[in-house]
DSSP file (Angstrom, degrees, kcal/mol; ACC not computed):
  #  RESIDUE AA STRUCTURE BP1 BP2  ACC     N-H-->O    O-->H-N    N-H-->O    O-->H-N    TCO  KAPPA ALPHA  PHI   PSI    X-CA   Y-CA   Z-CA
    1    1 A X              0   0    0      0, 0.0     2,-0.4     0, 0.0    51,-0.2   0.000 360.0 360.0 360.0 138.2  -51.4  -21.1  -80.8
    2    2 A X  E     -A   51   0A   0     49,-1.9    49,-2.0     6,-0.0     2,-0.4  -0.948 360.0-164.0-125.5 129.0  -51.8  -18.2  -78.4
    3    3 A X  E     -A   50   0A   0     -2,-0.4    47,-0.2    47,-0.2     2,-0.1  -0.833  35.7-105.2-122.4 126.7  -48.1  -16.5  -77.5
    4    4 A X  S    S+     0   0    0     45,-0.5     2,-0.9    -2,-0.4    46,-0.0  -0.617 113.3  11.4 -69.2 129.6  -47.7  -13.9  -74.1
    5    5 A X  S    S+     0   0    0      1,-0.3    -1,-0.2    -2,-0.1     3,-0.0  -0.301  90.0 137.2  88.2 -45.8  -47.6  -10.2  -76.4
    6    6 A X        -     0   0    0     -2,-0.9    -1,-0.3     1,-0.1     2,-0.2  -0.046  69.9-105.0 -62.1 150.4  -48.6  -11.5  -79.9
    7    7 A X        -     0   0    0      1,-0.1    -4,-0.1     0, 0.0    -1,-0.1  -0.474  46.3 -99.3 -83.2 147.2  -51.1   -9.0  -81.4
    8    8 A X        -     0   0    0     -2,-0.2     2,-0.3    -3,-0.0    -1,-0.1  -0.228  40.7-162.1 -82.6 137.2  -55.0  -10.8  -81.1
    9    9 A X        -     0   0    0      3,-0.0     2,-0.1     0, 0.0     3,-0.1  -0.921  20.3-128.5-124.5 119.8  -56.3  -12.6  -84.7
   10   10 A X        -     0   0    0     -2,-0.3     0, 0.0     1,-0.0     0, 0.0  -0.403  32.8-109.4 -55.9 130.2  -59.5  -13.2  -85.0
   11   11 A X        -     0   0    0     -2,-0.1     2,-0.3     1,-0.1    -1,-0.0   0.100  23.1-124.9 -36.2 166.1  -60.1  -17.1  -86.1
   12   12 A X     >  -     0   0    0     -3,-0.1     4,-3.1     0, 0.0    -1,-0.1  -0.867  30.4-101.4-123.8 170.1  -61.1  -17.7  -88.9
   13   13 A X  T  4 S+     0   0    0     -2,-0.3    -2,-0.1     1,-0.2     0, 0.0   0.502 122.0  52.4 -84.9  24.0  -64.3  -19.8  -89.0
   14   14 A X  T  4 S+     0   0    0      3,-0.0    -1,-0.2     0, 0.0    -3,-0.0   0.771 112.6  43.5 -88.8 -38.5  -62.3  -23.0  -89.9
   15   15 A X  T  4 S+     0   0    0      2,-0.0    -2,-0.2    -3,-0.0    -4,-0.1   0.979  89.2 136.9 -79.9 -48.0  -60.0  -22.5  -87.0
   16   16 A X     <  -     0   0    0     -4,-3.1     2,-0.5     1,-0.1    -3,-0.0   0.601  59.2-123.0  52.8  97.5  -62.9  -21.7  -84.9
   17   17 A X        -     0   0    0      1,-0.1    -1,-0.1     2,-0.0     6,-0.1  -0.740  34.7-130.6 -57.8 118.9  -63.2  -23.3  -81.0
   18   18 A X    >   -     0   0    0     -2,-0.5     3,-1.0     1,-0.1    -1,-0.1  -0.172  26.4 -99.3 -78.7-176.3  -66.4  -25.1  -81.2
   19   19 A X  T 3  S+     0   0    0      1,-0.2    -1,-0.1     3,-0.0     3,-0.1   0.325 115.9  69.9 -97.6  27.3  -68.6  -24.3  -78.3
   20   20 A X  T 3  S+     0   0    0      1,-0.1     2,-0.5     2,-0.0    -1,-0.2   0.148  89.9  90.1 -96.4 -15.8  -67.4  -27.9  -76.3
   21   21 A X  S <  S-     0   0    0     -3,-1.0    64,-0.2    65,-0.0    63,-0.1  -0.874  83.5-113.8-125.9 139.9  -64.1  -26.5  -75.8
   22   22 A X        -     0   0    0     62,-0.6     2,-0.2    -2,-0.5     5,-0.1  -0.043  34.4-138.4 -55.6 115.0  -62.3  -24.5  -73.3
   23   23 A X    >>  -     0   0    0      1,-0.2     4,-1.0     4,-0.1     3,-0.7  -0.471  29.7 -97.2 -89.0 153.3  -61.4  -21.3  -74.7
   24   24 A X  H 3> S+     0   0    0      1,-0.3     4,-1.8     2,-0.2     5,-0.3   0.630 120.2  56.2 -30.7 -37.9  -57.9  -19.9  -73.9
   25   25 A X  H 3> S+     0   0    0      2,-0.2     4,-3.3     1,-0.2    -1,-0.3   0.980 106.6  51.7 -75.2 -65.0  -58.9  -17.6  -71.0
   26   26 A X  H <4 S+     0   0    0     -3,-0.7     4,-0.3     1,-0.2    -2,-0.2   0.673 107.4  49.8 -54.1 -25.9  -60.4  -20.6  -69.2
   27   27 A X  H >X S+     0   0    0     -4,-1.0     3,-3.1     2,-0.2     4,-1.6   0.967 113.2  54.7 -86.7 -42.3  -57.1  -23.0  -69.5
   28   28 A X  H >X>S+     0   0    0     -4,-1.8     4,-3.0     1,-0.3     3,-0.6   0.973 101.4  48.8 -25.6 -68.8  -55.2  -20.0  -68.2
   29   29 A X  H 3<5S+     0   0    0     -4,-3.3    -1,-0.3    -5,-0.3    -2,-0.2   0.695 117.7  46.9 -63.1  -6.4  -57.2  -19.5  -65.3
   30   30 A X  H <45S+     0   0    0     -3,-3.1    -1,-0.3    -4,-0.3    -2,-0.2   0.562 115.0  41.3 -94.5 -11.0  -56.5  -23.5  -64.6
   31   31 A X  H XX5S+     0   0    0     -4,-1.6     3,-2.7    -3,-0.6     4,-1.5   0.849 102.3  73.6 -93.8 -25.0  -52.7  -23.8  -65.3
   32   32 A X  H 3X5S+     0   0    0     -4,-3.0     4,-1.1     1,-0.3     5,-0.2   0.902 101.5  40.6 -54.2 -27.9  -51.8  -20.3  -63.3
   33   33 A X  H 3><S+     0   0    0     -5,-0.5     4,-1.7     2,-0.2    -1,-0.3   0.953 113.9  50.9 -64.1 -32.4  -52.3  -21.6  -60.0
   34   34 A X  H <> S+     0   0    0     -3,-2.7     4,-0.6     1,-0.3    -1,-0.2   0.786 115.3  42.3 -99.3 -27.5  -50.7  -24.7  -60.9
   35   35 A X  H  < S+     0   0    0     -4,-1.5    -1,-0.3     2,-0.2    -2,-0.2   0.512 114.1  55.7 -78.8  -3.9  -47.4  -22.5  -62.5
   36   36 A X  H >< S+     0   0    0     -4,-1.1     3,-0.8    -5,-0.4    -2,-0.2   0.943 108.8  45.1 -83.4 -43.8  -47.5  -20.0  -59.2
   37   37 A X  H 3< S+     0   0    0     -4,-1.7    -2,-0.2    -5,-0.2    -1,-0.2   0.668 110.7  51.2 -91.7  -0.5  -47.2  -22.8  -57.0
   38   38 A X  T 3< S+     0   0    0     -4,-0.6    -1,-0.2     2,-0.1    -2,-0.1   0.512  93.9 100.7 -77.1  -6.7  -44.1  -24.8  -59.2
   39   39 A X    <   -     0   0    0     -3,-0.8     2,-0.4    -4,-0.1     3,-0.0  -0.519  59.4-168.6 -81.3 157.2  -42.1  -21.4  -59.1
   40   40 A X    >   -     0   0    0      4,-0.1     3,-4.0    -2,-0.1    -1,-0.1  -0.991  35.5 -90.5-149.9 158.9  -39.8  -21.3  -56.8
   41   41 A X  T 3  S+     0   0    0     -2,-0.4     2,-0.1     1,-0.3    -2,-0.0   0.703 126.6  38.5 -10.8 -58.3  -37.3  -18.1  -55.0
   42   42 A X  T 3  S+     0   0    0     -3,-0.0     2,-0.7     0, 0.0    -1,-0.3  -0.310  87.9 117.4-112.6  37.6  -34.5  -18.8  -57.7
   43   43 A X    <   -     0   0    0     -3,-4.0    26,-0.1     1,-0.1     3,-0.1  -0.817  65.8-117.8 -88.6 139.2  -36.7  -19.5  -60.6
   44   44 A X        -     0   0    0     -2,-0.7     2,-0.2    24,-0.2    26,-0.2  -0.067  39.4 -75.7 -62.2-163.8  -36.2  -16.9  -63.5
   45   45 A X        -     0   0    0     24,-0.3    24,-1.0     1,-0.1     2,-0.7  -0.519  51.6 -91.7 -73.1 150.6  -38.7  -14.6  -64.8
   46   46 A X  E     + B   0  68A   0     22,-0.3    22,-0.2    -2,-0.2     3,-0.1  -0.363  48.2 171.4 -34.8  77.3  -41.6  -15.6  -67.1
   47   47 A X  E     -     0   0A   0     20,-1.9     2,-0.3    -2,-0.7    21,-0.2   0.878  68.2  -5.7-112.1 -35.7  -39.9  -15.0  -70.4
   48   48 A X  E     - B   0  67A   0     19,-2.4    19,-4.6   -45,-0.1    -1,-0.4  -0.997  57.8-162.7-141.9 158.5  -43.0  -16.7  -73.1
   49   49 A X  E     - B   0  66A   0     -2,-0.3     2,-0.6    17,-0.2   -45,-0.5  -0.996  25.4-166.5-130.8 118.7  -46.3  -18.7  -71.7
   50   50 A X  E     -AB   3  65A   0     15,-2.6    15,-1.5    -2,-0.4     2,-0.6  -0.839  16.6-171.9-121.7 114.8  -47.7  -20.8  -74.9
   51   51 A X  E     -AB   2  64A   0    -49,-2.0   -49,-1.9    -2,-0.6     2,-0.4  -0.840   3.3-179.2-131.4 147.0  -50.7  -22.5  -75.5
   52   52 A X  E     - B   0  63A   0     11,-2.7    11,-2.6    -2,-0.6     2,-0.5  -0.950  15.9-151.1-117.9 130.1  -51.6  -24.7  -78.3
   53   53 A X  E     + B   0  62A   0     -2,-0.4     2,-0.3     9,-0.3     9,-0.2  -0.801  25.3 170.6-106.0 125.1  -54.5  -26.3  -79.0
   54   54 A X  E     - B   0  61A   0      7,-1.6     7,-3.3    -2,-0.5    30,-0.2  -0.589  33.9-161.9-108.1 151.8  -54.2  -29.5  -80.9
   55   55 A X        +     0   0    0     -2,-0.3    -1,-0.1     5,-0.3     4,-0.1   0.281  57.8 116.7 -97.1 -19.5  -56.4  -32.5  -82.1
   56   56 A X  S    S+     0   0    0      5,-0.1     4,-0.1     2,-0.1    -1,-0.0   0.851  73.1  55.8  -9.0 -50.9  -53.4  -35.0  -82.9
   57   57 A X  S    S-     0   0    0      2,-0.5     4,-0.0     1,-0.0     3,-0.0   0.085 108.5 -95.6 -89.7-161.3  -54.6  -37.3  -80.3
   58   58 A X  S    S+     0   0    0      2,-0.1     2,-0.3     1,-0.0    -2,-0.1   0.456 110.2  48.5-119.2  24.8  -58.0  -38.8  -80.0
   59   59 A X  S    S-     0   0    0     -4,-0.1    -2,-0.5    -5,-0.0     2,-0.3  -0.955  96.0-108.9-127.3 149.5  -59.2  -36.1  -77.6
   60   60 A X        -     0   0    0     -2,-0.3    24,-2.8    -4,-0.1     2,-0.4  -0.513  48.2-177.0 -71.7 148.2  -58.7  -32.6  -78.2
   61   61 A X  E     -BC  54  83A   0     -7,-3.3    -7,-1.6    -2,-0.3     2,-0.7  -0.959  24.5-130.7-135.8 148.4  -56.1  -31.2  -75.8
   62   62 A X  E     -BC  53  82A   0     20,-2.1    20,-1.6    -2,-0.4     2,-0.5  -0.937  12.0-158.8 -66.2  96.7  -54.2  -28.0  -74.6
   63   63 A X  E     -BC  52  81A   0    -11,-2.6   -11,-2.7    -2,-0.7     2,-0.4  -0.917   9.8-170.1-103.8 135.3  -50.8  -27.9  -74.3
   64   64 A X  E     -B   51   0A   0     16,-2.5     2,-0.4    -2,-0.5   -13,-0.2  -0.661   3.8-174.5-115.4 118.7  -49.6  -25.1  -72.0
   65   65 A X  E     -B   50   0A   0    -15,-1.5   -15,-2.6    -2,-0.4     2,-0.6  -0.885   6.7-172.3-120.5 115.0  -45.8  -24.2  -71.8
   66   66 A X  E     -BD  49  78A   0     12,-1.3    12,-2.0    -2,-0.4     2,-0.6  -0.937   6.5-167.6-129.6 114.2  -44.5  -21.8  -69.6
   67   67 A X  E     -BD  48  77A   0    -19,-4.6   -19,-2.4    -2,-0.6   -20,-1.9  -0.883   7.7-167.9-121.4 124.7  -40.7  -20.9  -70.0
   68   68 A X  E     +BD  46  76A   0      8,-3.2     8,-2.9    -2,-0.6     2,-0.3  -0.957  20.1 169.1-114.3 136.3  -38.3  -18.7  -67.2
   69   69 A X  E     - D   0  75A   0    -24,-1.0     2,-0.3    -2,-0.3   -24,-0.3  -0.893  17.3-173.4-131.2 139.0  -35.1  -17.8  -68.9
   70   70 A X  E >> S- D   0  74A   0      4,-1.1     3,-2.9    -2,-0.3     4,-1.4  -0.997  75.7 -15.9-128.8 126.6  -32.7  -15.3  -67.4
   71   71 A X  T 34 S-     0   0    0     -2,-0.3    -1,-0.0     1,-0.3     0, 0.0   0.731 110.8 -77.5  23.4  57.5  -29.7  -14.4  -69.7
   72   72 A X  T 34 S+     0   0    0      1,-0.2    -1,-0.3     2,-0.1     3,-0.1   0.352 125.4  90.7  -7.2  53.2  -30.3  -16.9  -71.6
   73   73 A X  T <4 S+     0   0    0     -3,-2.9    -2,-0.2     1,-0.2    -1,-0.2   0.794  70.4  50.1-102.6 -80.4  -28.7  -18.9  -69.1
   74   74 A X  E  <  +D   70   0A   0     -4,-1.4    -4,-1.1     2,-0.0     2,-0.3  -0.274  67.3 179.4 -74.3 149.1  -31.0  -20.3  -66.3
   75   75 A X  E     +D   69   0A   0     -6,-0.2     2,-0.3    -3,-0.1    -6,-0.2  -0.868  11.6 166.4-170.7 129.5  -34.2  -22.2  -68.0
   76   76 A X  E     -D   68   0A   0     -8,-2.9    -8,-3.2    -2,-0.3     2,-0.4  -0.995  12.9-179.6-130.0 123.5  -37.1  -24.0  -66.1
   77   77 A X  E     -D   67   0A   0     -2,-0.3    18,-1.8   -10,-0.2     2,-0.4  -0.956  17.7-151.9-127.9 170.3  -40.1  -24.7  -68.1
   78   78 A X  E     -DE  66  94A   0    -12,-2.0   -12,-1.3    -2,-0.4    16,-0.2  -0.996   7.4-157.3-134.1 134.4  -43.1  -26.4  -66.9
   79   79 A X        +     0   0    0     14,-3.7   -13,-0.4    -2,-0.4    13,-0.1   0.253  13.1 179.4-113.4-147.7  -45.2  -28.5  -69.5
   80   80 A X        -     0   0    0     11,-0.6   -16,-2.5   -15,-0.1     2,-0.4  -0.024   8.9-164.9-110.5 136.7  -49.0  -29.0  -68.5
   81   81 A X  E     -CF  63  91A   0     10,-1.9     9,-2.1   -18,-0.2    10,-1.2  -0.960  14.0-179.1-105.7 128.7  -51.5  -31.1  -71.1
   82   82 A X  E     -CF  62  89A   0    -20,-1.6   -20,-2.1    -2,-0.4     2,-0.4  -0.989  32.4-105.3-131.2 151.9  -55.2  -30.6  -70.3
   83   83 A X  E >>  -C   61   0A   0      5,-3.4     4,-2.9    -2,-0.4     3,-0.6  -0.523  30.0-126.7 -88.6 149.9  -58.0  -32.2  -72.1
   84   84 A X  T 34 S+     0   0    0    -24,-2.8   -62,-0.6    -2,-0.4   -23,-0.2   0.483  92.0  29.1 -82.3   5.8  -59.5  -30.0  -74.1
   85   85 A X  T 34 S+     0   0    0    -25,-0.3    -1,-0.3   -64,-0.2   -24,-0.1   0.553 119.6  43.8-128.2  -4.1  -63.1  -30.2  -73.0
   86   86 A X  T <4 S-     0   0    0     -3,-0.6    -2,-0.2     2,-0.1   -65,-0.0   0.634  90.2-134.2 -98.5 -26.7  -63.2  -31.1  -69.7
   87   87 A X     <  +     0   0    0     -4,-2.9    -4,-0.2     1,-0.2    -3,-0.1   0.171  53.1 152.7  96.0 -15.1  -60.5  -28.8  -68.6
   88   88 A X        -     0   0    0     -5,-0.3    -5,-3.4    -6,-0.2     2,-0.5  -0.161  52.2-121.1 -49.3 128.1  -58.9  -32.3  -66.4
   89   89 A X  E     +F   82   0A   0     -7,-0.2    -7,-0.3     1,-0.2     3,-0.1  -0.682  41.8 172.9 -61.4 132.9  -54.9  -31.7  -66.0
   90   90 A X  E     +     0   0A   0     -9,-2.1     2,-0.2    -2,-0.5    -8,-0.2   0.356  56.6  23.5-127.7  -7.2  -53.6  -35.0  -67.9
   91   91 A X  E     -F   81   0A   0    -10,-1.2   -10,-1.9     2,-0.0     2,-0.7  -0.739  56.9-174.9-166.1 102.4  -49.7  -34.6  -68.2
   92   92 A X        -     0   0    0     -2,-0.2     2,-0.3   -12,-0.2   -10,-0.0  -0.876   3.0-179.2-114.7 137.3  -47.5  -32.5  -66.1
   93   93 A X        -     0   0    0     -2,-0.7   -14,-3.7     3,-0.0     2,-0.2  -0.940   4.8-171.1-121.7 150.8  -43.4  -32.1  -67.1
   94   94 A X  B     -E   78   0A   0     -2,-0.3   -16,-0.2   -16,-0.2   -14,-0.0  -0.807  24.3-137.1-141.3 143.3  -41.3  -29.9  -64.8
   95   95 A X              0   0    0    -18,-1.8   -17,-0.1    -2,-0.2    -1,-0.1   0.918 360.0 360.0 -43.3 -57.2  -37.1  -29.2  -66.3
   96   96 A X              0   0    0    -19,-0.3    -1,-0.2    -3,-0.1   -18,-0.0   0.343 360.0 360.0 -38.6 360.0  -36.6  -29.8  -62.6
C-alpha cells in the first residue's frame, strides 16, 4: 500500500511487482487527470491519496483512493479500480 508522505520501503523480494505490472508511478500518472477533472470549486483539499495493490480477484488490480477532508467536516472521495496490468480504468465511485 503506497500512502501520500509515508517514508519509501524497499519491497522485499516476496512483495516484489513482477515486471507485468504497473508500478505505482504509472497508475498515478493515469488516475491524476482523472481526479483533477472530478474536483470541483468547493471540493476540499487533498488530505491522503492511497493505492493498494491487491490480487483478491482473478486479475491483479489497483485500487486508488483519493480523500478531501476539510475540518473533518466536508469529505469527497473518489474510488478508481484499474487492472493491474493493462493499466484499463475498470470501476469508478464518486461520494457525490
Amino acid at each position: 500500500m503506497v500512502r501520500v508522505d509515508d517514508a519509501y520501503n524497499s519491497p522485499s523480494a516476496v512483495d516484489a511487482i513482477t515486471e507485468h505490472w504497473m508500478d505505482s508511478d504509472a497508475v498515478a500518472r493515469i488516475t491524476e487527470p482523472i481526479y483533477v477533472a472530478w474536483r470541483t470549486t468547493d471540493t476540499p483539499p487533498l488530505r491522503d491519496f492511497v493505492m493498494k495493490l491487491t490480487q483478491r480477484e482473478q486479475a491483479p488490480l489497483w485500487r486508488v483512493n483519493y480523500l478531501c477532508v476539510q475540518s473533518g467536516m466536508m469529505r469527497r472521495e473518489l474510488q478508481l479500480t484499474l487492472h493491474a496490468t493493462t493499466g484499463e480504468v475498470i470501476g469508478v465511485v464518486s461520494s457525490d
